[in-house]
VMD Tcl script that builds the backbone (N, CA, C; Angstrom):
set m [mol new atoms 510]
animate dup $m
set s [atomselect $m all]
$s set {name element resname resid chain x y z} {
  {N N UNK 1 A -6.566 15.035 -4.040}
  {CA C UNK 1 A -7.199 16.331 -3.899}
  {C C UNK 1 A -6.864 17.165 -5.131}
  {N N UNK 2 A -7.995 17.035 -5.989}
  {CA C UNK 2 A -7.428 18.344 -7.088}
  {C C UNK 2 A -7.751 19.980 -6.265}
  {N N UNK 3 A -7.067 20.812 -6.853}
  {CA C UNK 3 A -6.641 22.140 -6.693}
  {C C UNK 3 A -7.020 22.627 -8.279}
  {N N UNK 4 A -7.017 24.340 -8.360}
  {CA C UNK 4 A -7.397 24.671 -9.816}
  {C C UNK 4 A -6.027 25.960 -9.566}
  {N N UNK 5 A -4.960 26.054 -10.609}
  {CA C UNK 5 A -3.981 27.289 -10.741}
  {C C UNK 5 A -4.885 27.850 -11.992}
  {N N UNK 6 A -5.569 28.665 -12.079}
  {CA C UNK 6 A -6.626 29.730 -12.874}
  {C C UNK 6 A -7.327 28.662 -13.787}
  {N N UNK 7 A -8.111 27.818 -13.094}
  {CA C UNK 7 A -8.650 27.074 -13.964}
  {C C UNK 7 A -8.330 26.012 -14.505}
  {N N UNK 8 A -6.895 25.526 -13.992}
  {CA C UNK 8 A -6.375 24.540 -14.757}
  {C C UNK 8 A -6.360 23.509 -13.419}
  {N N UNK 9 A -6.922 21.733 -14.099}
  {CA C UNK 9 A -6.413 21.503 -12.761}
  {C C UNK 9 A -5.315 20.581 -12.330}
  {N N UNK 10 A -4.887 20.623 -10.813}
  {CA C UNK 10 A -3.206 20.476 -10.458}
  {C C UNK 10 A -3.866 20.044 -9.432}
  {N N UNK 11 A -3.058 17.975 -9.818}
  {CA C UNK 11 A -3.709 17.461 -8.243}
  {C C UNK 11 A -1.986 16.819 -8.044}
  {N N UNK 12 A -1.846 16.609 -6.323}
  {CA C UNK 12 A -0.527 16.143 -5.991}
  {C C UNK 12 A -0.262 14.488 -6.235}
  {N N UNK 13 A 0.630 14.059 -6.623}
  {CA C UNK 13 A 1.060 12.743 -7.306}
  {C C UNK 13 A 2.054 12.164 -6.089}
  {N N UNK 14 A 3.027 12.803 -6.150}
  {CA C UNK 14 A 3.934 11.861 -5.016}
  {C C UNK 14 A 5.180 13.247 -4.505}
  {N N UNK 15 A 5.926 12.468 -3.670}
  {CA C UNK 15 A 7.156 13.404 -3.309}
  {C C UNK 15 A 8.252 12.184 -3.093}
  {N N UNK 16 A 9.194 13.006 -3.978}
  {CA C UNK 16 A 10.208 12.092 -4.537}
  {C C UNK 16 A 12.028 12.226 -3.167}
  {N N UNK 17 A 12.372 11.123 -3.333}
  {CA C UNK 17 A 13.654 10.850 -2.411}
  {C C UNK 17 A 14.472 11.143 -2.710}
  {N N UNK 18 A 15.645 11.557 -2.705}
  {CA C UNK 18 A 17.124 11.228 -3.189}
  {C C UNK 18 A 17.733 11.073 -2.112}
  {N N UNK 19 A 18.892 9.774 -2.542}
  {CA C UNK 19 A 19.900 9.598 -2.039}
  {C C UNK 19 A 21.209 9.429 -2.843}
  {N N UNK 20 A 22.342 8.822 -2.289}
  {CA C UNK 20 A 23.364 7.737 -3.122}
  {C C UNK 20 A 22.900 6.361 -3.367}
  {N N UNK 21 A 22.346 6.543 -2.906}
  {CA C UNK 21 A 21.830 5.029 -3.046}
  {C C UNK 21 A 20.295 4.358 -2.639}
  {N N UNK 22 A 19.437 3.771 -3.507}
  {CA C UNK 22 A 18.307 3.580 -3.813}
  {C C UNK 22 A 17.737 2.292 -2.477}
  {N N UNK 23 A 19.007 1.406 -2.765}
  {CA C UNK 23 A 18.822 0.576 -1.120}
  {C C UNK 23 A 19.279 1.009 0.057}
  {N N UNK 24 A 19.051 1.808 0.219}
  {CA C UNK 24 A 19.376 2.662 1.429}
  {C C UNK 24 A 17.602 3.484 1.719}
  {N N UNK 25 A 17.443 3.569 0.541}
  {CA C UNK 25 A 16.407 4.137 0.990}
  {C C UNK 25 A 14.928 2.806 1.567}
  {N N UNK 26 A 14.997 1.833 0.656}
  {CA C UNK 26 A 14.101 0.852 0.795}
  {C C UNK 26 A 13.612 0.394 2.354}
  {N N UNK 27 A 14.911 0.018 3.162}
  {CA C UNK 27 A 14.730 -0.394 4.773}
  {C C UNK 27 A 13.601 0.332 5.258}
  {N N UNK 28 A 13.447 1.865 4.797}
  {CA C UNK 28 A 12.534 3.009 5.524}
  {C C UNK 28 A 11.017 2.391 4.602}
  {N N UNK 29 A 11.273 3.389 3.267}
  {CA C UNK 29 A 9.820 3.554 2.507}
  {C C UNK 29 A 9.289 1.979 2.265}
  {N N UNK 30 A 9.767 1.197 1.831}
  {CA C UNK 30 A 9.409 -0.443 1.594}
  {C C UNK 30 A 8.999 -1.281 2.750}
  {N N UNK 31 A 10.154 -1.428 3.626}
  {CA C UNK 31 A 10.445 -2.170 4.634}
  {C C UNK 31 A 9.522 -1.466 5.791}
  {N N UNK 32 A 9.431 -0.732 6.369}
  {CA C UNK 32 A 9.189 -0.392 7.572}
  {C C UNK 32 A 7.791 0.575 7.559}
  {N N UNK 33 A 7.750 1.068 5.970}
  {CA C UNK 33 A 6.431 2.149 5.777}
  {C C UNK 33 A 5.100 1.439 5.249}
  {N N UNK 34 A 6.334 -0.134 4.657}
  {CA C UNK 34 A 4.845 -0.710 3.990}
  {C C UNK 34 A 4.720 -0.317 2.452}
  {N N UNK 35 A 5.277 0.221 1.907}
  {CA C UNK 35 A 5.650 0.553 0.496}
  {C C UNK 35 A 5.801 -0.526 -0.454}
  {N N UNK 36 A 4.707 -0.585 -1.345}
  {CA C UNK 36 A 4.988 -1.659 -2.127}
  {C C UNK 36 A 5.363 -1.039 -3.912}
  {N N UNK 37 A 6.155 -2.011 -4.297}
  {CA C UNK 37 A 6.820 -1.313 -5.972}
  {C C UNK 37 A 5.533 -1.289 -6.235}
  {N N UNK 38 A 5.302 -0.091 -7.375}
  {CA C UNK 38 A 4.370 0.500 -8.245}
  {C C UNK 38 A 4.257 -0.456 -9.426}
  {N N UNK 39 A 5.352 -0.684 -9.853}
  {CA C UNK 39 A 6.485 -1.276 -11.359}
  {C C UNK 39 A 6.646 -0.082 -12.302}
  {N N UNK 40 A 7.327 -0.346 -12.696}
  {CA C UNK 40 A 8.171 0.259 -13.611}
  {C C UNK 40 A 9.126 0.268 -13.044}
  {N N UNK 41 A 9.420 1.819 -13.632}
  {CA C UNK 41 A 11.374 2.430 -13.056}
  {C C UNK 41 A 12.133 2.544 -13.620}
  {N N UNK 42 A 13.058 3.449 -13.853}
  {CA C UNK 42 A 14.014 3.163 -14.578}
  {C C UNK 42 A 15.218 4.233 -14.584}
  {N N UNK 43 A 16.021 4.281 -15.522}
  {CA C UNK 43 A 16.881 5.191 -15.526}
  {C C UNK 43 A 16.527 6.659 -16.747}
  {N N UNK 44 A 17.239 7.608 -16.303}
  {CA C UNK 44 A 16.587 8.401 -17.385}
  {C C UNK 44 A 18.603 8.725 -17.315}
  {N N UNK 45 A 18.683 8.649 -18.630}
  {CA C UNK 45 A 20.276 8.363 -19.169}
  {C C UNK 45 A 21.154 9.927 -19.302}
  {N N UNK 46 A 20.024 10.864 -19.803}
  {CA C UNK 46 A 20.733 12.031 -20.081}
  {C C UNK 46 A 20.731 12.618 -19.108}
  {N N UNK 47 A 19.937 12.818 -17.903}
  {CA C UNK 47 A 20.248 13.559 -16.348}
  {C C UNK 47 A 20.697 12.952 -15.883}
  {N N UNK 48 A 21.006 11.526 -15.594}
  {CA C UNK 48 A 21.692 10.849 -15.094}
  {C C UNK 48 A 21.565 10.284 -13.730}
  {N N UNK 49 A 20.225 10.067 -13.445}
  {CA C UNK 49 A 20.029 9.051 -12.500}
  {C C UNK 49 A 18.873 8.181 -12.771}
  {N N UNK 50 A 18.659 7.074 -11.638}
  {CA C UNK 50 A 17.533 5.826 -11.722}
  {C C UNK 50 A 16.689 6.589 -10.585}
  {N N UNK 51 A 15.505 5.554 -11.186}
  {CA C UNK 51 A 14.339 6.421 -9.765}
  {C C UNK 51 A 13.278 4.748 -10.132}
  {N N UNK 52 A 12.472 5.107 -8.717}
  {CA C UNK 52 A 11.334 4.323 -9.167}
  {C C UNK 52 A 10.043 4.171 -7.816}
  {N N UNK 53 A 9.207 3.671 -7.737}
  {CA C UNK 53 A 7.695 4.586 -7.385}
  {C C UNK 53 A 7.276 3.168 -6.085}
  {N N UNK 54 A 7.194 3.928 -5.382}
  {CA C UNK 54 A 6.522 2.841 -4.025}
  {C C UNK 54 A 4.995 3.305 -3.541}
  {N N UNK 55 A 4.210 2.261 -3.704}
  {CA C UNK 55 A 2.472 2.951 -3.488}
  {C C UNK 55 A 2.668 2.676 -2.009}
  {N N UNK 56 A 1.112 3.391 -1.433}
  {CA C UNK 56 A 1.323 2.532 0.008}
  {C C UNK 56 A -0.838 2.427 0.233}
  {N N UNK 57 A -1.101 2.364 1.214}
  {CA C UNK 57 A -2.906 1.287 0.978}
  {C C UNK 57 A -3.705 2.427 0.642}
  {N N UNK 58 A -2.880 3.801 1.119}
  {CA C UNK 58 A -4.136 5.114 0.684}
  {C C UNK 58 A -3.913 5.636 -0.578}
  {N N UNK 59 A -2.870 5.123 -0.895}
  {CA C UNK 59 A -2.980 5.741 -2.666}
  {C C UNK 59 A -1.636 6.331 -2.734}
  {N N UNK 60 A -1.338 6.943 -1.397}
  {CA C UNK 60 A -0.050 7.919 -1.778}
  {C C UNK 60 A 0.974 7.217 -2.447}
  {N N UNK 61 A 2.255 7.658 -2.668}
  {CA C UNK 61 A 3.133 7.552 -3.349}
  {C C UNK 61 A 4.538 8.391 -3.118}
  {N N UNK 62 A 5.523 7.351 -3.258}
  {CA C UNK 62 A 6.731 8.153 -2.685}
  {C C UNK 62 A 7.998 7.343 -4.014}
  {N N UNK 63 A 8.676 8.682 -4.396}
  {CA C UNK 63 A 9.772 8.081 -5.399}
  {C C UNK 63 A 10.784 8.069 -4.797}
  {N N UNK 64 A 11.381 7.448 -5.072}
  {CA C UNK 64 A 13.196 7.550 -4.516}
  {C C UNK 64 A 14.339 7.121 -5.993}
  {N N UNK 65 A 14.961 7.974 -5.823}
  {CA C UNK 65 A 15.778 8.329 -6.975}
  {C C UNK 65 A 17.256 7.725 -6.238}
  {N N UNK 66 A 18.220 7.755 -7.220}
  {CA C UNK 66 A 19.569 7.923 -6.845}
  {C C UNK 66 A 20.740 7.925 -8.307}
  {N N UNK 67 A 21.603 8.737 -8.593}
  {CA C UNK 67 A 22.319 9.245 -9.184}
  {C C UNK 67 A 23.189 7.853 -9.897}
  {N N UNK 68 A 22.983 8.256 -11.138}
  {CA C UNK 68 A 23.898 6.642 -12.124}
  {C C UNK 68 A 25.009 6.777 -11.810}
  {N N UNK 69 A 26.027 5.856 -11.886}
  {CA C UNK 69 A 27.568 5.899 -11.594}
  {C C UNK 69 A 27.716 7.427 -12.635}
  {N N UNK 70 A 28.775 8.023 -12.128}
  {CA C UNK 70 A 29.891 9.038 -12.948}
  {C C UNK 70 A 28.676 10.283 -13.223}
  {N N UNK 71 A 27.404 10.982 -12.841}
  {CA C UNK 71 A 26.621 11.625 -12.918}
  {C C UNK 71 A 27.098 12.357 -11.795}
  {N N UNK 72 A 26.589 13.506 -11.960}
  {CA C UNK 72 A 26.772 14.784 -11.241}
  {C C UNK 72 A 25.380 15.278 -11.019}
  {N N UNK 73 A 24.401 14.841 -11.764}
  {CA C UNK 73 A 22.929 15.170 -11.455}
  {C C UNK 73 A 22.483 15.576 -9.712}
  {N N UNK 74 A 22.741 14.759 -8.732}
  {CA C UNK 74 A 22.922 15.354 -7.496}
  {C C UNK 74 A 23.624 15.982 -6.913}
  {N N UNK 75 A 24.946 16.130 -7.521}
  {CA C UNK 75 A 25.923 17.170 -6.899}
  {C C UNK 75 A 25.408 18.099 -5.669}
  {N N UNK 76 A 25.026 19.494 -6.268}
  {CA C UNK 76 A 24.563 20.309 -5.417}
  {C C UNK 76 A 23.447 19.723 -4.525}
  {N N UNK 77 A 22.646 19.213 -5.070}
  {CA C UNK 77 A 21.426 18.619 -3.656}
  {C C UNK 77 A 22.407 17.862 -2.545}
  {N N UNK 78 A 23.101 16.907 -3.066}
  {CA C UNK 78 A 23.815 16.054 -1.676}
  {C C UNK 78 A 24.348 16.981 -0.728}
  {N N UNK 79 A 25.256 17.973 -1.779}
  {CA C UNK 79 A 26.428 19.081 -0.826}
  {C C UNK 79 A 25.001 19.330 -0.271}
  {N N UNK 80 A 24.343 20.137 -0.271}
  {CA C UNK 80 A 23.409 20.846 0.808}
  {C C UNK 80 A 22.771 19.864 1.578}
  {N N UNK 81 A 22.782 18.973 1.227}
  {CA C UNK 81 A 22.279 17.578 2.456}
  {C C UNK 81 A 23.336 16.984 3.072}
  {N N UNK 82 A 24.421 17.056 3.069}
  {CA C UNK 82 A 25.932 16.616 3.316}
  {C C UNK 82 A 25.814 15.330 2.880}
  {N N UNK 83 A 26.190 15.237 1.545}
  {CA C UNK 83 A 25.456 13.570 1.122}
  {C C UNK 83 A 24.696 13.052 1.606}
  {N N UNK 84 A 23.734 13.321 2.746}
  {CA C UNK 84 A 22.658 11.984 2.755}
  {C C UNK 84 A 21.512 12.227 2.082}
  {N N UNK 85 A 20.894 12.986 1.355}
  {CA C UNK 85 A 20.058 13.264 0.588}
  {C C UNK 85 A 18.612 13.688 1.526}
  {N N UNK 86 A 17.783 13.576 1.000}
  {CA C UNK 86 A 16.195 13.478 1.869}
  {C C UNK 86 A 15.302 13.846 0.706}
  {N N UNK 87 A 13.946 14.994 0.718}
  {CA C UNK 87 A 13.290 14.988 -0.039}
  {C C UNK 87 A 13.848 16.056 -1.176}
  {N N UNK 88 A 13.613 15.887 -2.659}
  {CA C UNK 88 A 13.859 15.896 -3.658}
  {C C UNK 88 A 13.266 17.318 -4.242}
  {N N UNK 89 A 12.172 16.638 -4.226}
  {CA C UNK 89 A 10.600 17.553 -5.094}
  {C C UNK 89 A 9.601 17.012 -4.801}
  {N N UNK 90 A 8.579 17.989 -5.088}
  {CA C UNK 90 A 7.137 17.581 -5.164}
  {C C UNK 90 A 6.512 17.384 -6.424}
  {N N UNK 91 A 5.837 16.343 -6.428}
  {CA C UNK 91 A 5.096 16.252 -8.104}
  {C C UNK 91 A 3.597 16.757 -8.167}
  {N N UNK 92 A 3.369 17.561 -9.087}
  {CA C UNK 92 A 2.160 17.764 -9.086}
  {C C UNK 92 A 1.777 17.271 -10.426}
  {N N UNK 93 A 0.427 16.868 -11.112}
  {CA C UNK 93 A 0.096 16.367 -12.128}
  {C C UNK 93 A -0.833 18.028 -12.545}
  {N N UNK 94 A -1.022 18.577 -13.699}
  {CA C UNK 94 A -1.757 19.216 -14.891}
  {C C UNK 94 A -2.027 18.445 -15.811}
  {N N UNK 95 A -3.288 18.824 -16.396}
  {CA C UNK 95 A -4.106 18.114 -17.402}
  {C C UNK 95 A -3.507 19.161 -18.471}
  {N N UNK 96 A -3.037 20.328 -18.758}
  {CA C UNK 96 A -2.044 20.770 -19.423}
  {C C UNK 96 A -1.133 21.797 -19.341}
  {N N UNK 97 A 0.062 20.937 -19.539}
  {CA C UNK 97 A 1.184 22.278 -18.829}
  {C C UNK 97 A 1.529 23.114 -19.558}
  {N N UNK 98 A 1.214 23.042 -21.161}
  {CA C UNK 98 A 0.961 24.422 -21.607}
  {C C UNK 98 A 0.714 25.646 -21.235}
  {N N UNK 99 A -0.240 25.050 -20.300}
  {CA C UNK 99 A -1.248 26.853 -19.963}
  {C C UNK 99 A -0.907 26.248 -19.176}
  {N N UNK 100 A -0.393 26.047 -18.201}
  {CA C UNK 100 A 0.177 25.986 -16.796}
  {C C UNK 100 A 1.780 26.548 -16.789}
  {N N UNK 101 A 2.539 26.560 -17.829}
  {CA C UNK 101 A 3.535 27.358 -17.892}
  {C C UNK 101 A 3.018 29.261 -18.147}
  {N N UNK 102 A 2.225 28.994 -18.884}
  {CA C UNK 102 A 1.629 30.268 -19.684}
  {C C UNK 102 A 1.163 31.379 -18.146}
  {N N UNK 103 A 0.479 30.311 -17.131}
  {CA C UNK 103 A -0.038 31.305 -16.472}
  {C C UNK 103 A 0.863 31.652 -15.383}
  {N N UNK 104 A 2.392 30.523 -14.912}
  {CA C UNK 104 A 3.255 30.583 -14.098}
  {C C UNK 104 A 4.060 31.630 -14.501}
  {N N UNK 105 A 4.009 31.631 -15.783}
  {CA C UNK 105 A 4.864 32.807 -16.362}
  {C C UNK 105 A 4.584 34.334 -16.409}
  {N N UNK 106 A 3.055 33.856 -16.441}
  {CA C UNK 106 A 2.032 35.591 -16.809}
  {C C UNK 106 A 2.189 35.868 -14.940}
  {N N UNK 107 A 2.388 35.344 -14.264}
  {CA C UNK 107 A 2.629 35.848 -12.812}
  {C C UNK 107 A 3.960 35.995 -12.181}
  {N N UNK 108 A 5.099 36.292 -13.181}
  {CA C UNK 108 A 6.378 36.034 -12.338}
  {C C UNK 108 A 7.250 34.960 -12.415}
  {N N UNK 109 A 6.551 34.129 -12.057}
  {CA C UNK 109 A 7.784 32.897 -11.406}
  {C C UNK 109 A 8.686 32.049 -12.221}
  {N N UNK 110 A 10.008 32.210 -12.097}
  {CA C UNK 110 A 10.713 31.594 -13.195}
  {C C UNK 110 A 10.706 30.140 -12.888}
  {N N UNK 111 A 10.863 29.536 -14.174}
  {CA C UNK 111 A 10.858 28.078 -14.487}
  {C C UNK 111 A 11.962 27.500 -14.962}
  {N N UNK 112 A 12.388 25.931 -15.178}
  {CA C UNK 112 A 13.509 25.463 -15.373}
  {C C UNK 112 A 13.099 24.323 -15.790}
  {N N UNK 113 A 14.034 23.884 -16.660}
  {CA C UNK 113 A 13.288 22.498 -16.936}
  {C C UNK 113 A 12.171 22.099 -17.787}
  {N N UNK 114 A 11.965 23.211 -18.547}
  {CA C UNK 114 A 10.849 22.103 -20.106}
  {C C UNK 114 A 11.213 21.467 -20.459}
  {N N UNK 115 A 10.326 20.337 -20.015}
  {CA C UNK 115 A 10.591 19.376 -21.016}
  {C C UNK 115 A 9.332 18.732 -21.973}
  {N N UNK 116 A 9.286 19.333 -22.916}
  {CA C UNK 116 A 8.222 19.136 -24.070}
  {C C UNK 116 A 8.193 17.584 -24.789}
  {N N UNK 117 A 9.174 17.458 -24.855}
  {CA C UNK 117 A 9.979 15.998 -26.039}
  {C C UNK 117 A 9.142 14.986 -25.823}
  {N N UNK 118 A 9.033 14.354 -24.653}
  {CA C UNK 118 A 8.412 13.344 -24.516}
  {C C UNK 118 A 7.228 13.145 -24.280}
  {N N UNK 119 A 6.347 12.489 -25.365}
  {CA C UNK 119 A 4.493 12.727 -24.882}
  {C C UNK 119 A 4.013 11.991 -24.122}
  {N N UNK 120 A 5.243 11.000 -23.657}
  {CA C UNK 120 A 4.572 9.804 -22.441}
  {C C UNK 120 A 4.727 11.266 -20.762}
  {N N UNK 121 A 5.633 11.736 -20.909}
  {CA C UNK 121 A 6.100 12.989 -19.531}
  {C C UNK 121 A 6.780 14.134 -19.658}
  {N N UNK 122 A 5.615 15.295 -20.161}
  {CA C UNK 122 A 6.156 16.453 -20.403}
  {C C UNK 122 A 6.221 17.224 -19.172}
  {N N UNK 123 A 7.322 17.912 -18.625}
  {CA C UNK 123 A 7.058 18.659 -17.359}
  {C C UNK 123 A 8.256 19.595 -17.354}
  {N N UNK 124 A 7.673 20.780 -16.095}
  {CA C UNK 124 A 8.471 22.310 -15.482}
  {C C UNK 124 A 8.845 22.185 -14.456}
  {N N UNK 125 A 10.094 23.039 -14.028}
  {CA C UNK 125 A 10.281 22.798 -12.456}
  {C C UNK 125 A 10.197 23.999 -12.178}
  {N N UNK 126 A 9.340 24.450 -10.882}
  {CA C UNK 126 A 8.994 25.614 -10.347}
  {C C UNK 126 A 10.847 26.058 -9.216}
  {N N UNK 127 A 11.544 26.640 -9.268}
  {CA C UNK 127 A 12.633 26.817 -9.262}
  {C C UNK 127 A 12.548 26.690 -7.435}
  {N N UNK 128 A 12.970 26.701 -6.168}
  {CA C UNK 128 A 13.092 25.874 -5.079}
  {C C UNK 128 A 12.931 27.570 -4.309}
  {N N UNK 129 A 13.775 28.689 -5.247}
  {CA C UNK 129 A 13.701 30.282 -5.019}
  {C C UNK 129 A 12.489 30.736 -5.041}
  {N N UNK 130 A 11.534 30.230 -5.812}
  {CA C UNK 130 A 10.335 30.574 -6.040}
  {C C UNK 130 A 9.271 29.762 -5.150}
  {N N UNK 131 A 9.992 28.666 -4.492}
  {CA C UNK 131 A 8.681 27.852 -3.448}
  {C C UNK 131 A 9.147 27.776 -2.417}
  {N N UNK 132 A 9.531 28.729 -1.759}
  {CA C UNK 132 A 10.077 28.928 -0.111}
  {C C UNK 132 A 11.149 27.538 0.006}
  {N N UNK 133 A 12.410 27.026 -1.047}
  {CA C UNK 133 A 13.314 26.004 -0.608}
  {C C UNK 133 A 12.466 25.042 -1.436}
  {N N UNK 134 A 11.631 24.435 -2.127}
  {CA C UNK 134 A 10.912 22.794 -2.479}
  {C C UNK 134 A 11.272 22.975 -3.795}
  {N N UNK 135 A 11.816 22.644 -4.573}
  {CA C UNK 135 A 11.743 21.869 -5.937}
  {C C UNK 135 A 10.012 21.526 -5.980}
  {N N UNK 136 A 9.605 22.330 -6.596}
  {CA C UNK 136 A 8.058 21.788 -7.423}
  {C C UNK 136 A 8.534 21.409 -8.864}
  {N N UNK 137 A 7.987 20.298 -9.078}
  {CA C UNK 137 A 7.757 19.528 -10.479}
  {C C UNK 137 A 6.315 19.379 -10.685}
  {N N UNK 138 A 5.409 20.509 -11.916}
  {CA C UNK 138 A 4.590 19.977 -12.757}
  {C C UNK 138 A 4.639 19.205 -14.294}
  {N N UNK 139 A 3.590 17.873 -14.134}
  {CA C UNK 139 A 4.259 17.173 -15.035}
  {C C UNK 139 A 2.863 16.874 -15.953}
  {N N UNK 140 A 2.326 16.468 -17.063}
  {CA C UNK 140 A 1.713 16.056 -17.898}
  {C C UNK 140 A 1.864 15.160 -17.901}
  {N N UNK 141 A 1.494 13.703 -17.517}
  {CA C UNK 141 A 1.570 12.656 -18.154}
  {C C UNK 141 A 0.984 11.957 -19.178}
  {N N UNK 142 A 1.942 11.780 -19.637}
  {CA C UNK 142 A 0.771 10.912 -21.663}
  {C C UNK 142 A 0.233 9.377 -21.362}
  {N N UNK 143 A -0.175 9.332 -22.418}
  {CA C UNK 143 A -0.622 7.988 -22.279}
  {C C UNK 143 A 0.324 6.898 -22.842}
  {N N UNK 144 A 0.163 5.468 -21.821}
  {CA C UNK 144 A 1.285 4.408 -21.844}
  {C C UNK 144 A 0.578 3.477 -22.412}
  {N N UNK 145 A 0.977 2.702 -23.418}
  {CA C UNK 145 A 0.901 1.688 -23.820}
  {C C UNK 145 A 0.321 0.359 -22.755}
  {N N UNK 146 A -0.532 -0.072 -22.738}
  {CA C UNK 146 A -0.852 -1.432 -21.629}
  {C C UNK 146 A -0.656 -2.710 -21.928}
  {N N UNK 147 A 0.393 -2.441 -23.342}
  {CA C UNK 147 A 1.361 -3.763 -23.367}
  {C C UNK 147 A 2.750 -3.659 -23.001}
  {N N UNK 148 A 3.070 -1.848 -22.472}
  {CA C UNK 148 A 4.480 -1.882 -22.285}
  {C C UNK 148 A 4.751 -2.699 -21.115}
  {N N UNK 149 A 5.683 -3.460 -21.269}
  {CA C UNK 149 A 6.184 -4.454 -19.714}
  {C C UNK 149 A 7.009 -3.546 -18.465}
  {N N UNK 150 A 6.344 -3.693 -17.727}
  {CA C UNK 150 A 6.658 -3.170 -16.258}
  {C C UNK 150 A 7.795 -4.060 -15.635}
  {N N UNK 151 A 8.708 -3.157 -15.436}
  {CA C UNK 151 A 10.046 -3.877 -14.317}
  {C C UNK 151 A 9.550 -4.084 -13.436}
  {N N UNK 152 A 9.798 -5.163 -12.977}
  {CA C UNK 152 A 10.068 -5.387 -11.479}
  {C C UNK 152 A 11.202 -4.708 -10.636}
  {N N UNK 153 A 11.206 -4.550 -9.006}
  {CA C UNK 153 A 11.607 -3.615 -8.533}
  {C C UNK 153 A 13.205 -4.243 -8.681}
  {N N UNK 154 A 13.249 -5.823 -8.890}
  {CA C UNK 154 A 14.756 -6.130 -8.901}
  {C C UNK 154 A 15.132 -6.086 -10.338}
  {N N UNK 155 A 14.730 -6.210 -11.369}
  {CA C UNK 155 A 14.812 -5.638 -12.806}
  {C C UNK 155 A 15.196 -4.199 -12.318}
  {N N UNK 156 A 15.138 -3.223 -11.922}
  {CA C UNK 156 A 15.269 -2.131 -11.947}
  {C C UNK 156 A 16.378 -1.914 -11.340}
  {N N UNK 157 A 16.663 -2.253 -9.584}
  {CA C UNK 157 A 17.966 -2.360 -9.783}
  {C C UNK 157 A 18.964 -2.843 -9.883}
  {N N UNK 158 A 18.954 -4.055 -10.916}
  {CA C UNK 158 A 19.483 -4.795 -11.856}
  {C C UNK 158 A 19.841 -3.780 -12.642}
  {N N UNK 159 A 19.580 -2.531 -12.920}
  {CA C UNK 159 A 19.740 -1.519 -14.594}
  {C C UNK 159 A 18.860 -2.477 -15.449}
  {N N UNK 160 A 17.708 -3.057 -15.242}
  {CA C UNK 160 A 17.290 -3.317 -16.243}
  {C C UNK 160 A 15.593 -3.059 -16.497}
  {N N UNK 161 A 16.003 -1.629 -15.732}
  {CA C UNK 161 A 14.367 -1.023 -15.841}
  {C C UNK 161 A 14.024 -0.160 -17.512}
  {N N UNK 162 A 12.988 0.344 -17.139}
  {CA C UNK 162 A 12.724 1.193 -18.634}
  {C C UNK 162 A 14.296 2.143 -18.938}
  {N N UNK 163 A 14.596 1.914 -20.023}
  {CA C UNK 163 A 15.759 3.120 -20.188}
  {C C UNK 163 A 17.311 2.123 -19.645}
  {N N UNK 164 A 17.049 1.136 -18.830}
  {CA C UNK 164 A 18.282 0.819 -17.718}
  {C C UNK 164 A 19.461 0.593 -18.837}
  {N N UNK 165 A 20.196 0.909 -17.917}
  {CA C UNK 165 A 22.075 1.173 -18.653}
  {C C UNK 165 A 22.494 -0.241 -17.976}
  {N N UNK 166 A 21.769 -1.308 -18.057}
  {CA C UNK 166 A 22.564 -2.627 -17.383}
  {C C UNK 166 A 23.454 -2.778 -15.962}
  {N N UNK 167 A 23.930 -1.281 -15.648}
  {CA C UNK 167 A 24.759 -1.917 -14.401}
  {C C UNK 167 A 23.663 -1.295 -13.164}
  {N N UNK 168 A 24.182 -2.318 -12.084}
  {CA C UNK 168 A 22.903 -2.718 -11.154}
  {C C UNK 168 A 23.462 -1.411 -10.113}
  {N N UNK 169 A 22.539 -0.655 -8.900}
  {CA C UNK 169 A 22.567 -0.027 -8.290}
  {C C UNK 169 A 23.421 -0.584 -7.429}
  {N N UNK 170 A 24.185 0.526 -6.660}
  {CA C UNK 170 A 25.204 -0.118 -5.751}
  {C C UNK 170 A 24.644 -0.581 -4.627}
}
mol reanalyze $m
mol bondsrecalc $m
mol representation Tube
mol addrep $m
């Protein structure tokens, strides 16, 4: 379903998991929902956790993340979940978050999280204060290479997804 924020348009992509642990989450979204790996996945090294993407027959999409050894990246989310984690954020996709920051901004709402750097996934996080409690994530996605090789879901947590730091999820 696309949506238009003043013209720009913002359709929903997935809503992402966290836990401690990534097989913990699988029994539910994989196992029991019917969730099949997307491929890819991987770790993103400087925030410091792995994530990776389960489709299911209508299109939707659900991520589940979980925190690299010695990362603090979930800290505060677990404490407020008493470590067991649950939902994360919401992803929304813009065709450009340029003017999708420009107009979030020309109305108020503070933001967190530019990330410009990368032209494969530039994205904002709409702050959780500003969306009644939800972590909103708008993201840009660039264009991928269709020779880059896709992990498999045990490549991934192996650590040996896009980005992977080699040691395998607990």
């Amino acid at each position: 379903m696309d949506l238009e924020l003043d013209g720009l348009d913002v359709s929903f992509d997935h809503t992402a998991v966290a836990a401690p642990r990534i097989r913990d989450l699988l029994p539910i979204y994989r196992d029991l929902l019917g969730g099949r790996h997307l491929g890819g996945g991987g770790d993103n090294r400087v925030a410091g956790y792995r994530t990776l993407q389960l489709t299911y027959a209508n299109g939707g999409k659900v991520e589940v993340m979980e925190p690299l050894a010695g990362s603090s990246f979930f800290d505060s989310f677990f404490e407020l979940t008493r470590g067991r984690g649950g939902v994360h954020h919401l992803n929304f996709h813009v065709g450009d978050l340029d003017a999708a920051v420009a107009v979030l901004t020309g109305r108020g709402y503070r933001l967190h999280g530019l990330n410009r750097g990368d032209v494969r996934w530039r994205e904002v996080f709409l702050h959780p204060k500003e969306a009644h409690g939800v972590l909103i994530q708008l993201a840009q996605p660039g264009v991928r290479s269709p020779d880059e090789p896709r992990p498999t879901l045990e490549e991934v947590l192996a650590g040996r997804g896009r980005n992977g730091n080699g040691i395998p999820s607990p």
